[in-house]
C-alpha positions as CSV (number, residue, x, y, z in Angstrom):
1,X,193.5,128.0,-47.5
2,X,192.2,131.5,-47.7
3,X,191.6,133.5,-44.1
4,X,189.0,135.5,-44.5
5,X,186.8,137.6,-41.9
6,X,183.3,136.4,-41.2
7,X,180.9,138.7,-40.9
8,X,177.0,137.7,-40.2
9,X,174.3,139.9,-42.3
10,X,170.5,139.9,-42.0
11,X,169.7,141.5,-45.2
12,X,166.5,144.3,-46.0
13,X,165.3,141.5,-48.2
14,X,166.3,138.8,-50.8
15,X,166.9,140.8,-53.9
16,X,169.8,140.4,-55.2
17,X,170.8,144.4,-54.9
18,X,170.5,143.1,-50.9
19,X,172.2,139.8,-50.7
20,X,173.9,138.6,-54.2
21,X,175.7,141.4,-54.5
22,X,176.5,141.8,-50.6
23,X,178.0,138.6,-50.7
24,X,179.8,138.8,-53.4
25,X,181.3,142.4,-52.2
26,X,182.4,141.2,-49.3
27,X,184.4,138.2,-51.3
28,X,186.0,141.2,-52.9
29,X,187.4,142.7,-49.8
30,X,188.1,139.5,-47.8
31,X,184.8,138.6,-45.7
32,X,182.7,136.1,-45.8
33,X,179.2,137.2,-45.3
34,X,177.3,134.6,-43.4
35,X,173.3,135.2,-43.8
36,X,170.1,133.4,-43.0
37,X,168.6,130.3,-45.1
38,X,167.2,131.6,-48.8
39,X,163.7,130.3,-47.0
40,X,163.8,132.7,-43.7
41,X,164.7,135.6,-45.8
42,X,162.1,134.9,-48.8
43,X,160.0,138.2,-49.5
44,X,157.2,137.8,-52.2
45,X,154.5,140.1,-53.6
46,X,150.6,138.8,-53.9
47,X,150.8,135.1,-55.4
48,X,146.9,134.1,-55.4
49,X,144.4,135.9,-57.1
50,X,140.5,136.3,-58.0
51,X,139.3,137.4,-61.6
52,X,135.7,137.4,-63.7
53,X,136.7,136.6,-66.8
54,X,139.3,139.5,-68.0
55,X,138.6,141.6,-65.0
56,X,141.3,141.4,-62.2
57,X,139.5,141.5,-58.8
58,X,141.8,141.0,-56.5
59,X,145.2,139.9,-55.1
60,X,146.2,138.4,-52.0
61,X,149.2,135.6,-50.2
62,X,152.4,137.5,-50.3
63,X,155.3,136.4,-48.7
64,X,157.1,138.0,-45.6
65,X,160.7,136.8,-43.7
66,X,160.6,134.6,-41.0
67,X,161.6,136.7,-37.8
68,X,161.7,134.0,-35.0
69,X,164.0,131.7,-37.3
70,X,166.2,135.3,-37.9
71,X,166.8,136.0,-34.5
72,X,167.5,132.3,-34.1
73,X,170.2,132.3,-36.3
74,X,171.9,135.6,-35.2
75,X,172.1,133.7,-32.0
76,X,173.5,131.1,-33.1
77,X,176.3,132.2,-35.1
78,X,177.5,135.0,-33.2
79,X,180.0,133.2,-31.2
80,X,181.8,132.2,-35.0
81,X,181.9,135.5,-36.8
82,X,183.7,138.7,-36.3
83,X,180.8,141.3,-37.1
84,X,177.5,141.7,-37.2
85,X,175.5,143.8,-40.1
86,X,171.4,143.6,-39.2
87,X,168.4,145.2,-41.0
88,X,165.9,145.6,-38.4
89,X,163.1,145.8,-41.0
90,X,163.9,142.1,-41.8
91,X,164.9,141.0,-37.5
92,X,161.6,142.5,-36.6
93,X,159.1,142.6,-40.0
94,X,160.3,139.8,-42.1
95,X,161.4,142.8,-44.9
96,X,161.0,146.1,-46.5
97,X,157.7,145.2,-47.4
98,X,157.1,143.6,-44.3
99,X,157.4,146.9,-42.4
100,X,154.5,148.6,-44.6
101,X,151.9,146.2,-44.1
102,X,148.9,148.1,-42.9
103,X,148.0,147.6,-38.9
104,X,144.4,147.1,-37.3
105,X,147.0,148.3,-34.2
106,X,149.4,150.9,-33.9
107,X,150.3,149.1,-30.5
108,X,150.9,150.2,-26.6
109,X,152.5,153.5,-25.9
110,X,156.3,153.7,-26.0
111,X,158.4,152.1,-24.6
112,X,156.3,149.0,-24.4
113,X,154.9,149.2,-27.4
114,X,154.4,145.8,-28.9
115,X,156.4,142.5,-26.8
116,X,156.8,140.7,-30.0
117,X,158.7,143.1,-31.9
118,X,160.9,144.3,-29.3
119,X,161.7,140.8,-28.3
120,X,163.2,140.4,-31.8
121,X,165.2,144.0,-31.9
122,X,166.6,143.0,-28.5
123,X,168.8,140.2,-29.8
124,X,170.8,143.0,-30.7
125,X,171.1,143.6,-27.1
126,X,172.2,139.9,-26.3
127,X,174.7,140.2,-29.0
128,X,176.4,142.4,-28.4
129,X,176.2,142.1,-24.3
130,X,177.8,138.5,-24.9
131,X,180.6,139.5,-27.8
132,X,181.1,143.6,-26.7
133,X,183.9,143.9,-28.9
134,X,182.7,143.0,-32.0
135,X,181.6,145.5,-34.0
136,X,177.4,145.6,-34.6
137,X,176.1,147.5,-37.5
138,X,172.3,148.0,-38.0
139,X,170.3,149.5,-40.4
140,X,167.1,150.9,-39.9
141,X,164.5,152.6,-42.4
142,X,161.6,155.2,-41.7
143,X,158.6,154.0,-43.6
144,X,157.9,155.6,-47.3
145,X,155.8,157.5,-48.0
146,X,153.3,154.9,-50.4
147,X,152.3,151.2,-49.4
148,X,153.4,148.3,-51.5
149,X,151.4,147.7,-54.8
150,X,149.9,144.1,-55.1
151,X,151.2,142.7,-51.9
152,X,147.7,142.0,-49.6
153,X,145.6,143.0,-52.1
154,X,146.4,146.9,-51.9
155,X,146.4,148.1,-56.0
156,X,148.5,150.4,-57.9
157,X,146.2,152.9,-57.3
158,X,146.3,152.6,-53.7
159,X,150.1,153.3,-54.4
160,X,149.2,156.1,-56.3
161,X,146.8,157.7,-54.0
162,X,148.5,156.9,-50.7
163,X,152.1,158.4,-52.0
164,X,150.4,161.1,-53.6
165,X,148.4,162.1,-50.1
166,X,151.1,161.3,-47.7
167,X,153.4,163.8,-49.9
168,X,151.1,166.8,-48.8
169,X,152.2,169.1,-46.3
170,X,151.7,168.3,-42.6
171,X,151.8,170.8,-39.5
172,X,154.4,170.6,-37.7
173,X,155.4,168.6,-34.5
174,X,158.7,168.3,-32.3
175,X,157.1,166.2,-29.6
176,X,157.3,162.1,-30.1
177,X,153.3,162.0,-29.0
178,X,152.2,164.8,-31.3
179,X,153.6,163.3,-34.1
180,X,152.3,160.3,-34.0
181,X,148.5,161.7,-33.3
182,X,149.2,164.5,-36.2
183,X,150.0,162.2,-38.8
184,X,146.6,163.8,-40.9
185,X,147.0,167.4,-40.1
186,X,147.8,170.0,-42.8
187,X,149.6,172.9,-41.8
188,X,145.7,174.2,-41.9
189,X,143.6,171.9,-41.1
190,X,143.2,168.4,-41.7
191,X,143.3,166.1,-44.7
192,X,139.9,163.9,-46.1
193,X,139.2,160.4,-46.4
194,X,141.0,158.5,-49.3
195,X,139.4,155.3,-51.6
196,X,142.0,153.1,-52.5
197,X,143.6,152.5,-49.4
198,X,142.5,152.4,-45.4
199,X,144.4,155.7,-44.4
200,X,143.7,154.6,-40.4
201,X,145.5,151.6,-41.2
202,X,148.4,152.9,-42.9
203,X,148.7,155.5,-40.1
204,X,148.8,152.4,-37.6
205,X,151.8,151.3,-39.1
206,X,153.5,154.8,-39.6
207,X,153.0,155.2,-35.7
208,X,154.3,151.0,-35.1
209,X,157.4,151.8,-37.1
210,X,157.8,155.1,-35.7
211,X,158.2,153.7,-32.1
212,X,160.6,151.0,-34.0
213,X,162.8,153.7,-35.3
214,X,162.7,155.4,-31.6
215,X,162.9,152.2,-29.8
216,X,166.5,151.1,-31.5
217,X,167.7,154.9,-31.3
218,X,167.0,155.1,-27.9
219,X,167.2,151.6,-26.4
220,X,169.9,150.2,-28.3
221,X,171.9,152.5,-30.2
222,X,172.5,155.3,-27.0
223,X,172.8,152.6,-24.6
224,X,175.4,151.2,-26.4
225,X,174.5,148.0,-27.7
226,X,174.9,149.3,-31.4
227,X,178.4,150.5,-32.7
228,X,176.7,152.7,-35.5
229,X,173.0,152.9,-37.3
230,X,171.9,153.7,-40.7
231,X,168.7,155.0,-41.0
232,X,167.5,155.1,-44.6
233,X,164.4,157.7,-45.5
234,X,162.8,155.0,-48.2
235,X,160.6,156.5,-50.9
236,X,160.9,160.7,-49.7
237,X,160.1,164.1,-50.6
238,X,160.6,167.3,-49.4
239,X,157.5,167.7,-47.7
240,X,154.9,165.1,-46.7
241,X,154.1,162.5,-43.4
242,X,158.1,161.8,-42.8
243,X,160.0,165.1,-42.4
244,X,158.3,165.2,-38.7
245,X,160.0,161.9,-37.7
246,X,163.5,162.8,-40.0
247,X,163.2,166.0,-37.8
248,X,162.6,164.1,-34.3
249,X,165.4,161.6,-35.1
250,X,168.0,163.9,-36.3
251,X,167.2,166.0,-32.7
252,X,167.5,162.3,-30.9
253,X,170.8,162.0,-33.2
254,X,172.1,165.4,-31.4
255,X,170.5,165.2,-27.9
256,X,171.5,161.8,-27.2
257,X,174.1,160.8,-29.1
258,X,176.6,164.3,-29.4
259,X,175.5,164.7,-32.8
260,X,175.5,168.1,-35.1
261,X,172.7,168.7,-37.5
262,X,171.4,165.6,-36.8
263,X,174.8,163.3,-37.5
264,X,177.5,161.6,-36.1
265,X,179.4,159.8,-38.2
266,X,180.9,157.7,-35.1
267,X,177.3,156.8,-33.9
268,X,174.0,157.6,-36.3
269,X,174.0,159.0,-40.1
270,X,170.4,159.2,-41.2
271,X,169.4,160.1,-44.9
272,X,167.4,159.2,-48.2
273,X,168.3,155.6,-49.6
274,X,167.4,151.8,-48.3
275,X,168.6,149.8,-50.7
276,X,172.2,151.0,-50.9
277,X,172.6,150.1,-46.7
278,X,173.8,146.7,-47.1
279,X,176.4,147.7,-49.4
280,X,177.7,151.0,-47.5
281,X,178.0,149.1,-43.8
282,X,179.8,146.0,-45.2
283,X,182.0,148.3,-46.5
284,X,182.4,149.7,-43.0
285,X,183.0,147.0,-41.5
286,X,185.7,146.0,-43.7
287,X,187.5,149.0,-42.8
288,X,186.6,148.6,-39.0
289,X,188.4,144.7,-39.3
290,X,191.0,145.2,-41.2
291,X,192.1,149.0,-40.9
292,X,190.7,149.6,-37.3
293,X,188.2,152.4,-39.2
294,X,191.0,154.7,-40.2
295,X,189.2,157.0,-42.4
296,X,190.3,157.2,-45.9
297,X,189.3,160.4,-47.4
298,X,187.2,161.4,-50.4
299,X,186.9,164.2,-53.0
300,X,183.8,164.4,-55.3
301,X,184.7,165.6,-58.4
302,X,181.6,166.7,-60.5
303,X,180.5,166.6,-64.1
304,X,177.9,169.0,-64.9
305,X,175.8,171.1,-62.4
306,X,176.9,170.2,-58.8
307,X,175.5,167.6,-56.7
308,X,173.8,170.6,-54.6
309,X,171.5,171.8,-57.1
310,X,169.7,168.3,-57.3
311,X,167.2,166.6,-55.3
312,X,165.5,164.0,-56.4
313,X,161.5,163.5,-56.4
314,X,162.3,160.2,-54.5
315,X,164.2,161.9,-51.7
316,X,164.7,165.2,-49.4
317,X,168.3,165.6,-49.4
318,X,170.2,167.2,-52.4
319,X,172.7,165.1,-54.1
320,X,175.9,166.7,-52.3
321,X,174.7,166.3,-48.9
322,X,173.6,162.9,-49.5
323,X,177.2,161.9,-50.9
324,X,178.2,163.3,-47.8
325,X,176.5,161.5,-45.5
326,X,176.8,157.7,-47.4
327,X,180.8,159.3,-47.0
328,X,180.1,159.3,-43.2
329,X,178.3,155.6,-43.3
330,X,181.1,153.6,-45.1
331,X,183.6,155.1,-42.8
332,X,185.3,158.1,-44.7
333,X,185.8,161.7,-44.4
334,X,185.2,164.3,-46.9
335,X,188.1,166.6,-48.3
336,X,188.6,169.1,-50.7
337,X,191.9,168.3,-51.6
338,X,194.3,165.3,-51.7
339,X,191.9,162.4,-51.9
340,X,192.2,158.7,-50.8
341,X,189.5,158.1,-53.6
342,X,187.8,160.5,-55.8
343,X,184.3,160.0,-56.5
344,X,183.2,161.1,-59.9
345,X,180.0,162.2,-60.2
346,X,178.5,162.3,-63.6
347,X,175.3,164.3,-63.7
348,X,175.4,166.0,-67.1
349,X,175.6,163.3,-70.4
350,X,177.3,165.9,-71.7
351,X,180.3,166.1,-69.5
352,X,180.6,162.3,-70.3
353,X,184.0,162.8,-72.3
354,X,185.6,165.0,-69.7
355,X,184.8,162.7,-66.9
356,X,185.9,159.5,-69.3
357,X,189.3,161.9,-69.4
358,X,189.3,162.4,-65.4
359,X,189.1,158.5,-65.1
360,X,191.6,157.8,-67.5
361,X,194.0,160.4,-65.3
362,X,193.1,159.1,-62.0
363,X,194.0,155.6,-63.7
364,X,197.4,156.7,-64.5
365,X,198.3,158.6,-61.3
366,X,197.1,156.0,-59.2
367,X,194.6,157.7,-57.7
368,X,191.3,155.0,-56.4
369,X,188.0,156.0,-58.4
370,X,184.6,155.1,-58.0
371,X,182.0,156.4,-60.4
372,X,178.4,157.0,-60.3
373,X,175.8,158.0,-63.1
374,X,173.1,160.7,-62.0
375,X,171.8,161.3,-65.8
376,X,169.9,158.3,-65.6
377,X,166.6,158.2,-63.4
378,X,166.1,154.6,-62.4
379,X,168.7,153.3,-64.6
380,X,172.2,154.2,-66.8
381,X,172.0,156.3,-69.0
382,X,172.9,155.4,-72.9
383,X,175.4,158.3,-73.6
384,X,176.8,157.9,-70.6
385,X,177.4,154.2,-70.0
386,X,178.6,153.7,-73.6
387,X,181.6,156.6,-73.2
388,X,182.6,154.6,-69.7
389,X,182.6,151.7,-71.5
390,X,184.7,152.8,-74.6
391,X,187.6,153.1,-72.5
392,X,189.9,150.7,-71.0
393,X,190.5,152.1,-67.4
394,X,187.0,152.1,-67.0
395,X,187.2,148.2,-65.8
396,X,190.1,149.7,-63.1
397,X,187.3,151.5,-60.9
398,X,187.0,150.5,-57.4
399,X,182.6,151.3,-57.3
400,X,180.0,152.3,-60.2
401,X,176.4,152.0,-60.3
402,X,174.1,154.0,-62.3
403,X,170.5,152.1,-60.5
404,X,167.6,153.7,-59.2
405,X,167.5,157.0,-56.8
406,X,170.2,158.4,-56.1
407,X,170.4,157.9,-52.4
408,X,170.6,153.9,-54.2
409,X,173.1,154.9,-56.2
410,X,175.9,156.6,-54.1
411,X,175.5,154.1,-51.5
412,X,176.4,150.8,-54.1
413,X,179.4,152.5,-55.6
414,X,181.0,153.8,-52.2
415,X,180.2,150.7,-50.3
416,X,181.3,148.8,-53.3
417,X,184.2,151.1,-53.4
418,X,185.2,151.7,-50.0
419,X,185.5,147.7,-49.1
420,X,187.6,147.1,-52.4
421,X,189.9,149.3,-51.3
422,X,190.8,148.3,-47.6
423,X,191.8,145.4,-49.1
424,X,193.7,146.4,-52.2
425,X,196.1,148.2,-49.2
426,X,195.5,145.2,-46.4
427,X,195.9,141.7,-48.2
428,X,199.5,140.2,-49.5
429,X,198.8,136.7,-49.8
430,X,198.5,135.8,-53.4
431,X,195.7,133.5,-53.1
432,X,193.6,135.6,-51.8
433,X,193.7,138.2,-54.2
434,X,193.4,136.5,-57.1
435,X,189.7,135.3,-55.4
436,X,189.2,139.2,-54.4
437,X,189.6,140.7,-57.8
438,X,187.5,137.8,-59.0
439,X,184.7,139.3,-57.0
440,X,185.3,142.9,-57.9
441,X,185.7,142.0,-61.5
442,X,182.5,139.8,-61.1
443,X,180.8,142.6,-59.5
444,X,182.0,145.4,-61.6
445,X,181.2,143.4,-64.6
446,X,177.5,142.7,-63.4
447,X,177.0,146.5,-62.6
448,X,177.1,147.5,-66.2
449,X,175.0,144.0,-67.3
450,X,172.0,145.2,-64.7
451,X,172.4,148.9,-64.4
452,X,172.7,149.1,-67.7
453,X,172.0,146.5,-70.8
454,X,168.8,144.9,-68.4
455,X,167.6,147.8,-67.0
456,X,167.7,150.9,-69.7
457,X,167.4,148.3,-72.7
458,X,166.2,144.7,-72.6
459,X,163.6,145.6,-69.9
460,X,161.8,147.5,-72.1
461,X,161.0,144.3,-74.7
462,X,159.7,142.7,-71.1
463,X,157.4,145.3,-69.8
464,X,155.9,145.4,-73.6
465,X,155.3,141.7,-74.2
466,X,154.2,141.6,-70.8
467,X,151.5,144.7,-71.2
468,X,150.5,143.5,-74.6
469,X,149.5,139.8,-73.4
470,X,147.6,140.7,-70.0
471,X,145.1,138.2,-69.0
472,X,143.4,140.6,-67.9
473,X,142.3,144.5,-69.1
474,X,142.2,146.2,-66.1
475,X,145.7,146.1,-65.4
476,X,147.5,145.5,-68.7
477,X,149.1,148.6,-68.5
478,X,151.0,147.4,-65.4
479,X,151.3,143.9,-65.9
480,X,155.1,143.4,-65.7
481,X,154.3,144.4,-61.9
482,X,153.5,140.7,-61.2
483,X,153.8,138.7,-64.4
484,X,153.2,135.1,-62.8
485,X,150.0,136.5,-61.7
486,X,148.6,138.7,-65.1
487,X,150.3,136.6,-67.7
488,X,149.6,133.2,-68.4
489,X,152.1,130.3,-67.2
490,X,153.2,130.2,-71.1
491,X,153.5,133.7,-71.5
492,X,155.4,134.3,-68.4
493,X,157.7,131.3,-69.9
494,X,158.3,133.3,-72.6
495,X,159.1,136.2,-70.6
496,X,162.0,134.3,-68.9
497,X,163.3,132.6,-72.2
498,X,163.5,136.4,-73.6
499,X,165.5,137.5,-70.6
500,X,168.0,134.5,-70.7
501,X,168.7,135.2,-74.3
502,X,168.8,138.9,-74.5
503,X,170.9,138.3,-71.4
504,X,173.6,136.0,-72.6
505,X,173.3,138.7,-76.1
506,X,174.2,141.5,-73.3
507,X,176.9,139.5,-71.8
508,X,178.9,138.8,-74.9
509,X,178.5,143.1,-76.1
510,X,179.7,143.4,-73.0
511,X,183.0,141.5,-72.7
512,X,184.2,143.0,-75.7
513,X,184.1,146.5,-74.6
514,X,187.3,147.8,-74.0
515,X,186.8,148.6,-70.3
516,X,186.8,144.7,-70.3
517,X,188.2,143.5,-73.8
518,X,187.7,140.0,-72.6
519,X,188.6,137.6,-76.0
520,X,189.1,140.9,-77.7
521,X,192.7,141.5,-79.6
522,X,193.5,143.9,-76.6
523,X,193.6,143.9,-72.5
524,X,192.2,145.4,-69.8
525,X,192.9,145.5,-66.6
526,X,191.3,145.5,-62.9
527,X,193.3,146.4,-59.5
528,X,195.2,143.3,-58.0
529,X,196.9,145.0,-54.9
530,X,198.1,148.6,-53.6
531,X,201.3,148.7,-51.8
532,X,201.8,152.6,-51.2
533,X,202.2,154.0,-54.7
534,X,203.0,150.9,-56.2
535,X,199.4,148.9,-58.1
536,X,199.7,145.9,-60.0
537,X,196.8,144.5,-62.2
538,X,195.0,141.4,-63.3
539,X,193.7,141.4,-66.8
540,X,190.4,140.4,-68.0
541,X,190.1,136.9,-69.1
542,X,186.3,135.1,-69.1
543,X,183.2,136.2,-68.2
544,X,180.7,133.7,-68.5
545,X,176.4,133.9,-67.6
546,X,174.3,130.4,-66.4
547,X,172.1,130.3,-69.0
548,X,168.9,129.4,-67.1
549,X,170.4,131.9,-64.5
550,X,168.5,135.5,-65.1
551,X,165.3,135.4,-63.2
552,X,162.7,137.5,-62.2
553,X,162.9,137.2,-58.4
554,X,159.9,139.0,-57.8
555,X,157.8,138.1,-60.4
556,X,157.9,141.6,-61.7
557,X,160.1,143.1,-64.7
558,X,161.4,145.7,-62.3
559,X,163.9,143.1,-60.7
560,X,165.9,140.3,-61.6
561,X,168.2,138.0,-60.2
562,X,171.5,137.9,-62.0
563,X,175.0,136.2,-61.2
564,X,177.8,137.0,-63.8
565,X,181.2,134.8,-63.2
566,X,184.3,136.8,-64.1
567,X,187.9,135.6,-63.9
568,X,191.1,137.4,-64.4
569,X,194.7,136.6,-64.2
């Protein structure tokens, strides 16, 4: 029977980037990751509507987590596991979505700012007061910049407009109080009303989640009741509403907890991502239980212009410093020279062959990689993805992921990199690695399925049918954001038989590339175990989709669930 770590995770939300692929990571570095019941943890957009005729009026009934039944269970299974990995936003909102929802209240003054929710944030306290030496992970997020389109009614203008006004520069504030009461002033003046959205009640919720971020900072993390903290910027920019509360934490970050430039990476790392958290502490953890956070070290190794010449619209931190600082979360320390893992960083699609050639060097010398496509915007990028997949020691990296921003990004691949590797040096028993390159293999394989063959090409086919047979006109152009809702029941049918066959199409091009080569006339290979210099491999033998498996989790072409099945021998 296999040993294996247990480690309890409350997750941002129930997409898969959050929890399928969490759990599944942590089977390929030895932990099993214990979360909630599908039910408490089920986050939906807007599922009733009102129309005239082929006019959309309205949306409304989204779905949020179930807080009281979350801090339940934490209680309940702490005694059993080893670890604990929490997501605030889900403890005390029900979600990532949950956290926006716009507020008749901004609540009491700090500290007592609202009973209810800091009820639910101090199980963390209880925790880890009963169990102080198991490690407790949380991750935090500082509310974006837009609110949520079609979830209570607000529209995808009120996205639009609200993201579009809360981007505008703001005056600037170092006290707690003046930031929360200066949320509308320009560095001039003051900003106007708005139409799509109540800007009041959005500012109600900026200050509620404000004195969240402060209160688990403050009360939690300094007081000792949280090992380390994530705190992911979600949805940034250079300039707007945020960068007054990044500025305040990252001072908190020094003042109280000995950090520099608004870091430790023993205590508090802050910066731009939110769905890449779950990933990146997991693989933290792993290297806390089995490795006693020995910190491997990393090199980046780039492939056209460097990392510190791009930001992203999406975020305020330029790529470089944002690998940095996802180094710091997952436990590692940045070198220059003589790596533990190398990260290549691909942000040129015409660098592709030299960095295919890099791989293919690191493969030979033994030297861990994890790779991560920048070309792409929200997905992988053609040119790209194709050269990684012409070559065979492509399905030998540790982490890859070529989805959404890049703060997204950096954190799948070195939390997906990071955990395989603590146990590719940790583990001996044969049993158990065979199940842990399973997982990797699985995982690995279903990066490329998503990041790439669903999300840069069948997608496209979705959002197009989807558009073109609208019920109603007033939306058509965004009607893959809620297809249950703006197609018809058959329609939407459609949709789902379309993305199971284009799906199991994907799966089969897929296999037969030679970074998998699985029923080709070749092999390739994925890492079994590391024992010093010493590797030895498992080779590619099945990969097989559910048919009736792809789904649309959300309702909305943007996400789906997937769950590839890999096995290799």
């Amino acid at each position: 029977m296999i040993k294996m770590k247990n480690v309890l995770y409350v997750p941002l939300d129930d997409r898969s980037v959050n929890l399928d692929d969490v759990i599944v990571q942590g089977r390929s570095a030895g932990i099993n990751v214990i979360t909630p019941s599908v039910g408490d943890l089920r986050n939906r957009l807007d599922s009733q509507k009102t129309a005239s005729g082929t006019t959309l009026l309205a949306t409304s009934s989204p779905a949020y987590g179930n807080t009281a039944n979350i801090r339940q269970f934490i209680l309940d299974n702490a005694a059993s596991v080893d670890g604990f990995i929490i997501s605030t936003d889900m403890l005390a909102y029900g979600g990532l979505i949950g956290s926006r929802r716009l507020r008749t209240s901004a609540g009491g003054a700090y500290p007592d700012y609202d009973a209810t929710i800091t009820n639910l944030l101090d199980v963390i306290r209880l925790v880890k007061q009963s169990y102080p030496k198991k490690p407790v992970y949380v991750m935090d997020t500082i509310l974006r910049l837009a609110t949520t389109i079609f979830a209570e009614g607000l529209t995808f203008e009120a996205y639009t407009e609200s993201r579009n006004f809360m981007l505008q520069p703001r005056k600037s504030f170092s006290q707690f109080a003046d930031i929360l009461t200066g949320y509308n002033l320009s560095p001039t003046g003051s900003y106007g009303s708005t139409t799509h959205f109540n800007k009041d009640q959005y500012y109600n919720t900026r200050q509620h989640k404000f004195k969240s971020n402060r209160y688990i900072l403050e009360k939690l993390v300094q007081a000792g009741y949280i090992d380390f903290l994530a705190v992911g910027v979600d949805d940034a920019n250079t300039q707007g509403v945020q960068i007054n509360e990044i500025n305040f934490l990252e001072g908190r970050i020094n003042t109280c907890l000995g950090g520099t430039n608004g870091q430790n990476p023993d205590r508090a790392i802050i910066l731009p991502d939110a769905d890449g958290l779950g990933q990146a502490l997991v693989a933290r953890m792993a290297n806390q239980l089995y490795r006693c956070g020995i910190k491997p070290r990393y090199a980046v190794q780039y492939f056209g212009p460097h990392g510190s010449t791009i930001t992203s619209p999406y975020e305020y931190m330029d790529v470089h410093q944002n690998i940095l600082r996802h180094v710091d979360i997952v436990g590692g320390k940045s070198v220059s020279t003589s790596p533990t893992l190398e990260i290549i960083a691909i942000t040129a699609a015409n660098q592709v062959t030299a960095a295919v050639s890099r791989i293919a060097a690191n493969s030979t010398q033994h030297v861990p990689t994890v790779v991560i496509d920048f070309v792409g915007g929200g997905a992988a990028n053609a040119t790209v993805t194709e050269a990684l997949l012409s070559s065979e020691h492509t399905g030998s990296i540790l982490g890859y992921s070529g989805w959404n921003t890049p703060g997204n990004k950096i954190g799948i691949a070195l939390g997906m990199g990071q955990a395989r590797y603590t146990y590719l040096v940790t583990e001996k028993d044969a049993e158990a690695l065979s199940s842990a390159v399973n997982a990797h293999g699985t995982l690995l394989f279903k990066r490329f399925l998503k990041d790439y063959y669903y999300k840069t090409l069948a997608i496209g086919e979705i959002r197009e049918y989807s558009r073109a047979n609208s019920l109603y006109t007033n939306i058509a152009t965004i009607a893959d954001q809620n297809m249950i809702l703006f197609n018809s029941p058959a329609d939407y049918s459609h949709l789902q038989d379309v993305l199971r066959e284009r799906m199991q199409t994907h799966t089969t091009s897929l296999s037969g590339k030679s970074a998998f080569l699985i029923g080709g006339s070749g092999t390739a290979y994925n890492v079994r175990q590391i024992c010093g210099t010493t590797w030895s491999f498992s080779e590619y033998v099945s990969a097989e989709l559910i048919h009736d498996d792809p789904d649309f989790i959300w309702g909305r072409a943007f996400e789906i669930t997937l769950n590839p099945n890999v096995t290799l021998e």
